[in-house]
Residue frames relative to the residue before (quaternion, step in Angstrom):
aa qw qx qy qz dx dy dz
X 1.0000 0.0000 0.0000 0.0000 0.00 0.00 0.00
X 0.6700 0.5659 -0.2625 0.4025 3.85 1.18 -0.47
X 0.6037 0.5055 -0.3574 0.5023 3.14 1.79 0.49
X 0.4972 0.6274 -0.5212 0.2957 3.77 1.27 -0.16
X 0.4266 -0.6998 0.5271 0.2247 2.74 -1.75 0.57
X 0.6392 -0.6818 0.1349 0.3292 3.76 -0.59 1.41
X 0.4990 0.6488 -0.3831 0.4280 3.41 1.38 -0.23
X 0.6947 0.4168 -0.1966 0.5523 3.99 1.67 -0.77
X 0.4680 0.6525 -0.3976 0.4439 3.98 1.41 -0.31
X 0.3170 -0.7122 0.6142 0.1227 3.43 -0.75 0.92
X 0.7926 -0.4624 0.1871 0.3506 2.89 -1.54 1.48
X 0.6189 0.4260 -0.3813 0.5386 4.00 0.29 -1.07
X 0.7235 0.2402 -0.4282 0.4853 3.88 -0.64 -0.43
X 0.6152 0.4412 -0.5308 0.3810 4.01 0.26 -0.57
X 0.7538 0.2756 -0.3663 0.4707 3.97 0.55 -0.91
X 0.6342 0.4148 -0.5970 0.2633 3.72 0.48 0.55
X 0.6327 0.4803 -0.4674 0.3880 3.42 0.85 -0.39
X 0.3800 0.6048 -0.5266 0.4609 3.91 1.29 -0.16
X 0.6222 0.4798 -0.3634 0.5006 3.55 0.37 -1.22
X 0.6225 0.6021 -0.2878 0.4088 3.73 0.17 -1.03
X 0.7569 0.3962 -0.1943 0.4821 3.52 0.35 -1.76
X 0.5528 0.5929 -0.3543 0.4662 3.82 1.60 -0.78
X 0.7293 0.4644 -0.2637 0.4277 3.50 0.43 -1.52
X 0.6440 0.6072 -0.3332 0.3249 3.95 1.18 -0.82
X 0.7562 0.5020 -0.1214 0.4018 3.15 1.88 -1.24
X 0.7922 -0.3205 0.2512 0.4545 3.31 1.36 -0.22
X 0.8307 0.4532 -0.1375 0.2925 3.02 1.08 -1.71
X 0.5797 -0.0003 -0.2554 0.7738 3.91 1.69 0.51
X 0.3888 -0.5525 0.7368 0.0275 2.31 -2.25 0.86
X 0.7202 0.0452 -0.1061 0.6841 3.32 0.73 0.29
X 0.0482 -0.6567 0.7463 0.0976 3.51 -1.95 0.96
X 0.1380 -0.6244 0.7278 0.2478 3.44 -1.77 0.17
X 0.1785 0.8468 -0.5009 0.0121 3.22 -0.88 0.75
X 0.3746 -0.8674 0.2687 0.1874 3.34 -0.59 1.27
X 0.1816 0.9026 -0.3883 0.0392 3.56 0.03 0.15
X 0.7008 -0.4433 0.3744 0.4148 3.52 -1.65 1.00
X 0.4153 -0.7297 0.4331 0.3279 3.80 -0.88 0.88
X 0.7130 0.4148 -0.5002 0.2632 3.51 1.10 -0.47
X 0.4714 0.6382 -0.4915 0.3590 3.92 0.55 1.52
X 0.4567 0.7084 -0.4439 0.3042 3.00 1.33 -0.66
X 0.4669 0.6340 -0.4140 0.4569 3.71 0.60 -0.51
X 0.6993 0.4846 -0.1958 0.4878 3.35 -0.16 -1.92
X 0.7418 0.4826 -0.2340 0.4025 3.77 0.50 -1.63
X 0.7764 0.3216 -0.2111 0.4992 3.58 0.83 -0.78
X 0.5237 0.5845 -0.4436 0.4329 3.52 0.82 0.19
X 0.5421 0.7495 -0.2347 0.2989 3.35 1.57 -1.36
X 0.6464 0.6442 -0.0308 0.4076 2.46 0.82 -2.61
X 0.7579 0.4226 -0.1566 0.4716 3.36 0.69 -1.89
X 0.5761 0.4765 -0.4174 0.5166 4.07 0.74 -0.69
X 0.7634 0.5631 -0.0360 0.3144 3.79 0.94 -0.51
X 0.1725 -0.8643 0.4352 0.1841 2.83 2.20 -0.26
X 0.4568 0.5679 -0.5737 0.3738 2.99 0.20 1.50
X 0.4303 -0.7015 0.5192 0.2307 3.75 -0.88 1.36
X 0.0338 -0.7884 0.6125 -0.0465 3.44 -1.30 1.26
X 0.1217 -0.7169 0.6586 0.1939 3.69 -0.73 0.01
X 0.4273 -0.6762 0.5799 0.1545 4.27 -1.23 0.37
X 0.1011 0.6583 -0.7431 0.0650 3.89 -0.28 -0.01
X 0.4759 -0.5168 0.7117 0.0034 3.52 -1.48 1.66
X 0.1415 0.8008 -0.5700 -0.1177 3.41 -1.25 0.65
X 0.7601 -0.2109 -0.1367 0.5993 2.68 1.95 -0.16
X 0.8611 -0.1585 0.1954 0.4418 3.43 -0.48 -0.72
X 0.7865 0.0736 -0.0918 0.6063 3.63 1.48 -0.70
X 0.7370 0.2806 -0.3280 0.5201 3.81 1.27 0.17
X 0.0217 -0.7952 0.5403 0.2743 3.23 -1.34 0.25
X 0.5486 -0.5172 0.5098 0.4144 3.75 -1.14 -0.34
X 0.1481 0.8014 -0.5778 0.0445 3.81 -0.88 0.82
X 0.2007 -0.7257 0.6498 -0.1047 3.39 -0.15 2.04
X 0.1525 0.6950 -0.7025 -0.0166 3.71 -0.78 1.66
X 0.2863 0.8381 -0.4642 0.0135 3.53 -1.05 -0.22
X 0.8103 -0.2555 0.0989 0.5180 3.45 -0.22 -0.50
X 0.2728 -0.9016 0.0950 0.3219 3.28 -0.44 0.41
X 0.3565 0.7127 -0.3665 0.4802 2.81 1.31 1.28
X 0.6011 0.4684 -0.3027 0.5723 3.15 1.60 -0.01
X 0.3834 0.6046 -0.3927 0.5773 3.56 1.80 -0.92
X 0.6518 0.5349 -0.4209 0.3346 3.99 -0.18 -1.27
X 0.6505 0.5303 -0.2361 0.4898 3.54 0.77 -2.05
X 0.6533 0.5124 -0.3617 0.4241 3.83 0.19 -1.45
X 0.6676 0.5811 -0.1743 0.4316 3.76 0.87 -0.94
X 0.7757 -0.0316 -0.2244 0.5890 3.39 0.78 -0.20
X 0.4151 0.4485 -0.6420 0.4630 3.76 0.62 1.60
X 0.8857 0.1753 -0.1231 0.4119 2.99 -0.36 -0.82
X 0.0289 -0.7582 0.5999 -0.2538 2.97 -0.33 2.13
X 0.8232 0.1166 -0.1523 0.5344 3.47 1.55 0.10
X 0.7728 -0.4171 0.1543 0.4527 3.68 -0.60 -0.08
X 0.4925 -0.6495 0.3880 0.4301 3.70 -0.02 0.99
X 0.7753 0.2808 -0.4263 0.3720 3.48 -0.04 -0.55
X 0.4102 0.6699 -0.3864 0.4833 3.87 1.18 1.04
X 0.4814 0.7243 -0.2954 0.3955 3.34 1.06 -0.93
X 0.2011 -0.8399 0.4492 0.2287 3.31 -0.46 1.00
X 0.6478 -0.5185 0.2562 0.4959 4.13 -0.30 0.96
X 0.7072 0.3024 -0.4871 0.4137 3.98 0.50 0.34
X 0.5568 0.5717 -0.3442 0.4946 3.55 1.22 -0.23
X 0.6707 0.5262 -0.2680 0.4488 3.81 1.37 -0.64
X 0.5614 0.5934 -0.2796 0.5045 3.00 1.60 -1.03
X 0.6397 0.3938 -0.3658 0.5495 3.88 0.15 -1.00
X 0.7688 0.4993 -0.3185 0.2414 3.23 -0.02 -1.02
X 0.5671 0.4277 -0.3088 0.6326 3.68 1.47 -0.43
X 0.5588 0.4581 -0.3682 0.5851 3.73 0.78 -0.34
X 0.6001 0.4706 -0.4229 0.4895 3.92 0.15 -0.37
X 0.6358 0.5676 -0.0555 0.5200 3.31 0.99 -1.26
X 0.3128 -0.8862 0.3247 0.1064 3.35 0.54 0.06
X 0.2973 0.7205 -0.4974 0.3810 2.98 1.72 1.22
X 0.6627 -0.6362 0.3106 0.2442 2.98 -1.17 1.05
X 0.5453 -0.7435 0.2378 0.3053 3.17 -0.65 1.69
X 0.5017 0.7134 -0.3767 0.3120 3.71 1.08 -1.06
X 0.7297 0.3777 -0.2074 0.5309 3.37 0.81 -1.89
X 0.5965 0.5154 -0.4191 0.4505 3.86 0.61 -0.16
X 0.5806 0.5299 -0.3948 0.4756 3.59 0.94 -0.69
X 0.7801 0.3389 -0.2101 0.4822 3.14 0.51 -1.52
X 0.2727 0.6882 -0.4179 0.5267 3.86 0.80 0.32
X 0.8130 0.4192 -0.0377 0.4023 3.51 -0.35 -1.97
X 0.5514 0.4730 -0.2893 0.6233 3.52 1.46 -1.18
X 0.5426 0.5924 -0.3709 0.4659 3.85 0.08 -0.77
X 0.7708 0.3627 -0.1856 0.4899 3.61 -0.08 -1.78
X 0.6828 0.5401 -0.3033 0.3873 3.28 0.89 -0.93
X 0.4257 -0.7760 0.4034 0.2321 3.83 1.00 -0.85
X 0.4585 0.6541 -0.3133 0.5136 2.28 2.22 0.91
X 0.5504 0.6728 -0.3405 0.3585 3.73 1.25 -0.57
């Protein structure tokens, strides 16, 4: 599959390598991106021809979770997510969207939410 040519790549590999061409230029420093597992190959060969640091999370049988990015953010991603994101306890969710580069406000107000504070 790491030999099609992008005009024959179905829509999921076109927005990960978007994600890719983003993370190369500047504009994330970290991606989560979900995707059907029979790519992960294709995705981690990519990543790897690229020298770019990645970590897998399983979610189930046919999708998985693929956080690449710096690799200092790769380090952090490595000892959060030690279990299924939607496990994560609201200070481990919080960094993590903040690692991510979602905007810090809606993460605050997020965290306040989980927290039973919002």
């Amino acid at each position: 599959m790491d030999t099609l040519s992008p005009s024959v790549q179905p829509v999921e590999l076109k927005v990960f390598l978007n994600h890719i061409y983003e993370f190369k230029k500047g504009v994330r420093k970290m991606v989560l991106y979900t995707v059907n597992r029979k790519y992960e190959t294709f995705a981690i060969k990519r990543l790897e021809k690229q020298k770019i640091d990645y970590m897998v999370q399983p979610i189930d049988g046919h999708k998985i979770n693929l956080f690449f990015g710096k690799p200092e953010c790769i380090h952090a991603i490595r000892r959060i997510v030690t279990r299924p994101l939607n496990q994560l306890t609201p200070e481990e969710d919080f960094i993590l969207g903040a690692i991510l580069g979602y905007d810090i406000c809606a993460q605050c107000a997020r965290y306040c939410v989980r927290k039973g504070r919002g």
